[in-house]
N, C-alpha and C positions, 0 to 999 in steps of 0.2 A: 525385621532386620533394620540396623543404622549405619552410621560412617565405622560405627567401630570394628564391625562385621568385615569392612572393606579390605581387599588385599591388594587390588590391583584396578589398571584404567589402563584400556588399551586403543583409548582414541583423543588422539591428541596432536595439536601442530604446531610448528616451531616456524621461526620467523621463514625459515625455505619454503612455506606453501604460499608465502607472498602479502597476505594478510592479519597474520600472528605479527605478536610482539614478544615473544622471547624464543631464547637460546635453546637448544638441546642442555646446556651445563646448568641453564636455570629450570628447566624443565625436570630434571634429576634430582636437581637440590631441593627443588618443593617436593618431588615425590617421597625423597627421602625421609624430608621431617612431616611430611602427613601417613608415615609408618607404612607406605607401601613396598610390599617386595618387588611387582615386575609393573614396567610402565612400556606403554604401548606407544611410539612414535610415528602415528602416519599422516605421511604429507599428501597433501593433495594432488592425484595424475595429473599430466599434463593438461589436458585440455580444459580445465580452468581456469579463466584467466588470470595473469600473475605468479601460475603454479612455479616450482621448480624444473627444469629442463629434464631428461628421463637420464642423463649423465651424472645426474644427484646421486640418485639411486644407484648408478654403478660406483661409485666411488664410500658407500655407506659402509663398507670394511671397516675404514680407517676410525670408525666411533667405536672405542670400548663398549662391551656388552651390559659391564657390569662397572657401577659408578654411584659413588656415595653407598655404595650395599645395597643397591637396585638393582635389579636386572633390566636390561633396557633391549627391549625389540623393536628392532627399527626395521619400518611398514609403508603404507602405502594406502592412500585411498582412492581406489581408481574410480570415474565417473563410467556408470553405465550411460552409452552414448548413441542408442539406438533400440528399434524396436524388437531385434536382433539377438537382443543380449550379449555384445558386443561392448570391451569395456579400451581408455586408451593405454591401452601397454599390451606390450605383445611377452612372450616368455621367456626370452634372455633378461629382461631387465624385474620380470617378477623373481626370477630364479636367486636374486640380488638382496630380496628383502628374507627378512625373517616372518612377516607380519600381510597378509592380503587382506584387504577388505576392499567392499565396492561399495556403493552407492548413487541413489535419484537427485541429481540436482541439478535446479532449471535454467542455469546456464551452459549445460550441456544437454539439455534431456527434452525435446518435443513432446510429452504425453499422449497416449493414445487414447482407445478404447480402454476400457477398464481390463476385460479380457487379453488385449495387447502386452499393457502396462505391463501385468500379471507373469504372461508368460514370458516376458521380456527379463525377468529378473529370478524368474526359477531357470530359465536356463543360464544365468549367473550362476546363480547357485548350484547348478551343475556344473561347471569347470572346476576341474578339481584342484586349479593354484586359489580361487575366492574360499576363503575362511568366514570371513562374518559382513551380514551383508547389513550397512549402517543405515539408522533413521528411515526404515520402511514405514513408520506412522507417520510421516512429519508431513504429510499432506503436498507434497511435489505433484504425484500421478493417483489417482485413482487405483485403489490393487483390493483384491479379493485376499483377505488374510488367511481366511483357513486355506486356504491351499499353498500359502509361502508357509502357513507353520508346519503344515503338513510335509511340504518339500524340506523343509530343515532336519525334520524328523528321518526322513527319509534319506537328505543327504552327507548329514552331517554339516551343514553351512549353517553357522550360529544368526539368529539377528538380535539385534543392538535393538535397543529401547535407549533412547538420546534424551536426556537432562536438557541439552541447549536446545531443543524445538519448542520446549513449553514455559520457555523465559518468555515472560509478555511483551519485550521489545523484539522479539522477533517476530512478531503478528503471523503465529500459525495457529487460526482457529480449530484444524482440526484434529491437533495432533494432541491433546488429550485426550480425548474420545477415541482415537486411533490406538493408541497407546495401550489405553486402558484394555481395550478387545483384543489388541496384539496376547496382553497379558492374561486374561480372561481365556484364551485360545490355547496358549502354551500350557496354561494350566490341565485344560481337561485333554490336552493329548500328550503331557508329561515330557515337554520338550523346554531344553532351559535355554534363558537370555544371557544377554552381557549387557550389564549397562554402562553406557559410555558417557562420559561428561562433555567431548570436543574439545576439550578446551584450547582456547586459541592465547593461552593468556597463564603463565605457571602457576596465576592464586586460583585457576580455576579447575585444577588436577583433582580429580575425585570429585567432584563437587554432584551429586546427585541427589540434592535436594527439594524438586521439583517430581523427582520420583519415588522418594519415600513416602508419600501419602498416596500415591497410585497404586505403590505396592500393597500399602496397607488396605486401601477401598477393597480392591480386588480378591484381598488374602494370599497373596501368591506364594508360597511354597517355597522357603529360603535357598535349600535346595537346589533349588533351579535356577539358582543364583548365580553364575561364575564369578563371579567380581569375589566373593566368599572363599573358594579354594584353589589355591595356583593350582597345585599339581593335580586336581580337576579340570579346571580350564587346559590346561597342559595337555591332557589326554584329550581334551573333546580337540583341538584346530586339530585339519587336516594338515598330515605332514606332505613335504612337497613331492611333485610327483619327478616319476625316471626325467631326466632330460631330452627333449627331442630336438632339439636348436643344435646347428654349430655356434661352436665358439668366434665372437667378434672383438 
């Protein structure tokens, strides 16, 4: 597989998560002319710091769905914030996005036991508003992989294989190696990834550079690929669930 394979990038942040440097309208625009149909917008929960307020997200209506000939789903990456599996947004303001994901990072995240870590984010991956659960390789906590691929398999919760952990200025040694096994793993139990670029920055939309020779080491099975077929990936997120909240 290459860039040209590529359909879509569902992780990505716009100047709202505090530390990005562009637009939502620039973020389109690049999607656009690197021929993607859907681009994924999610900002980062609140509880890291600099994030957007969670009144962001109630107000994400007001962004067109569909811009430049993209489809834009606008998301959310909530921080798993305990040992718990406990993420910060509660379910009036998930019910807001189009897009759930969560994710380990260590300004939100004490690490535990490896065993801890582990079950801390399969029962993420059990709530049924989390879709795809970002950068499990990227060396934050310690986690047993065959059993989050197996939990994916099992729950339908996608994980992300992340492009920006294996830039070398980000100094994550382990997340090639983590990476690689993530992929090694989904392989032999026939469960697919999404791989997401992060990008905090609209030249870095799609950019999964860093993972086309993981891919290729590995052999991974194009297939397994989301980023490859919308209306595949389409079918794999989980749709959201009944509402149980009143309205505020």
């Amino acid at each position: 597989m290459n860039e040209k394979g590529i359909k879509l990038d569902l992780h990505t942040h716009t100047v709202a998560s505090g530390h990005a440097y562009s637009t939502v309208q620039e973020m389109a625009r690049a999607a656009a002319d690197k021929g993607l149909e859907i681009l994924g917008i999610t900002e980062h929960g609140p509880s890291l710091p600099g994030a957007c307020h969670p009144l962001y997200f109630r107000n994400v209506h007001v962004i067109p769905r569909e811009v430049y000939g993209v489809r834009l789903l606008m998301g959310v990456e909530l921080n798993i914030i305990d040992n718990d599996g406990n993420v910060d947004f509660d379910e009036f303001f998930m019910e807001k996005t189009d897009l759930r994901s969560a994710g380990l990072h260590s300004l939100c995240y004490e690490p535990g036991t490896r065993e801890e870590n582990t079950k801390s984010v399969i029962k993420v991956m059990e709530n049924p508003w989390i879709q795809i659960i970002t950068h499990p390789g990227d060396g934050t906590a310690d986690l047993d992989f065959e059993q989050l691929v197996l939990a994916s398999k099992r729950t339908g919760t996608i994980l992300e294989i992340n492009n920006s952990s294996l830039k070398p200025c980000r100094g994550k040694a382990e997340a090639r190696d983590n990476n690689r096994e993530i992929l090694r793993l989904c392989a032999k139990h026939n469960v697919p990834v999404i791989l997401g670029s992060d990008a905090h920055i609209s030249f870095s939309i799609a950019d999964y550079t860093y993972l086309y020779e993981l891919l290729e080491e590995t052999a991974f099975p194009d297939e397994l690929i989301l980023n490859c077929d919308t209306e595949k990936l389409l079918a794999s997120l989980k749709p959201k669930p009944e509402k149980t909240f009143s309205k505020r």
